[in-house]
N, C-alpha and C positions, 0 to 999 in steps of 0.2 A: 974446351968442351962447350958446346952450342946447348943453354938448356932448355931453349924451347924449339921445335921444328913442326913438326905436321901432329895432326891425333896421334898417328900411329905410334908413337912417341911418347905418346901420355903414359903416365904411371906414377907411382910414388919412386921418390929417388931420399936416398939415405946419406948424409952428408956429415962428415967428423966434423965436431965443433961449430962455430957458432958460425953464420951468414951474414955476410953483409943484405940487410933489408931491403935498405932504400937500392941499393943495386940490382935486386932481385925483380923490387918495383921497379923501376925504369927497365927493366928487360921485358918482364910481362908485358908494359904499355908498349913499347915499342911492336911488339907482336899483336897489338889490340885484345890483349886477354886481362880479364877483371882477374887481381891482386890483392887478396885477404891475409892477414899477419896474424894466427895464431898462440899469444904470446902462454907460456905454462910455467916461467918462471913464480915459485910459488905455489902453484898445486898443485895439490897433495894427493887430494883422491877423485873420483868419478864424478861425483858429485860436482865440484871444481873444476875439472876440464869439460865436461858436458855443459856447464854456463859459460866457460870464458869461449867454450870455439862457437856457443849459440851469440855471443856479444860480437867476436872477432867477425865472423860473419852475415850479423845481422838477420840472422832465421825469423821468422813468423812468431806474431804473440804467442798462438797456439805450439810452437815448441815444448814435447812432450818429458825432455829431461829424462831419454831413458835411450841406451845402445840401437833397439828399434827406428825411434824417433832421430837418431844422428843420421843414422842410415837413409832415410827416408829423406829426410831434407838435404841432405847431399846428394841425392840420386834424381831430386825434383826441384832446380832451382829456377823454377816462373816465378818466382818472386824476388830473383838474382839476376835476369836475362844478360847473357853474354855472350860473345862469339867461343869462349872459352875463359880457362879459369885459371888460377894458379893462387895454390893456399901454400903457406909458411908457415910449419909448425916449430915454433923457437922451446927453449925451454924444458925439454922434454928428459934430462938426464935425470935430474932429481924427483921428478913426477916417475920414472922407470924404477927407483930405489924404492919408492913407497909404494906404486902400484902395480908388478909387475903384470900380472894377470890382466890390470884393464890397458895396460898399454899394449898386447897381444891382440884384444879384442879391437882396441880403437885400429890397430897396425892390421888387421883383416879386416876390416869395415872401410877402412880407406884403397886400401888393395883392391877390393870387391868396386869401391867408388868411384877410381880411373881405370876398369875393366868393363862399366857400364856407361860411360861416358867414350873410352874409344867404341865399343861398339855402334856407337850412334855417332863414330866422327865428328865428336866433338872433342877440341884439347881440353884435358883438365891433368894438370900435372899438380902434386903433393909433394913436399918437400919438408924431411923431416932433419933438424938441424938438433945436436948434441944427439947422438946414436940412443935411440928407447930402447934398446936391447943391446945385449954382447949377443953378437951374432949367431941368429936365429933365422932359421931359412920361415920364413912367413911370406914371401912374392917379394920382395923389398929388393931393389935394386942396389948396388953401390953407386954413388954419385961420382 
């Protein structure tokens, strides 16, 4: 399976178990798409993934630390400029155990994030590695 191709292509993709990273890097560059690793091992609540994916991605001072504010700066990255994007979100099983609800939310905000980005032909593909959910139709691809 080829995981980067055109915009049209973009979406989040659901992936068993863990990813090899640096393979993921080297596919994105190869494709000329900017490569972010958002790592969750370790947390626990909202609070904690709303700071590690604003670190992982390097967001704006002004990052508001709040569902709105992820939204927002994923859907506005002039402060990221790229031909395209590809985020890796590692870590996410035990973050799914302790936070189911905000891992629903975050799994619609990122759906809704490479549905606004293919619109505008741009690649931005998401990639969620240890399954946030037991199988939940939320837009979520199988990988």
């Amino acid at each position: 399976m080829t995981l980067f191709g055109s915009c049209l292509e973009s979406g989040v993709r659901r992936v068993e178990d863990c990813v090899d990273a640096a393979g993921v890097r080297e596919a994105a560059a190869v494709h000329g798409l900017d490569f972010s690793r958002v790592d969750l091992c370790g947390v626990r609540d909202k609070a904690g993934l709303l700071s590690e994916t604003a670190r992982s991605l390097g967001f704006p001072s002004h990052f508001g630390m709040n569902w709105d504010a992820l939204n927002d700066s994923l859907t506005d990255m002039s402060w990221r400029p790229a031909a395209g994007y590809v985020v890796l979100f590692t870590g996410l099983r035990a973050f799914a155990e302790n936070a189911v609800a905000d891992v629903e939310i975050l799994t619609r905000i990122l759906v809704g994030t490479a549905g606004y980005w293919k619109q505008r032909r741009v690649p931005f593909y998401i990639i969620l590695s240890e399954r946030p959910l037991p199988d939940g139709d939320l837009g979520v691809q199988p990988g």
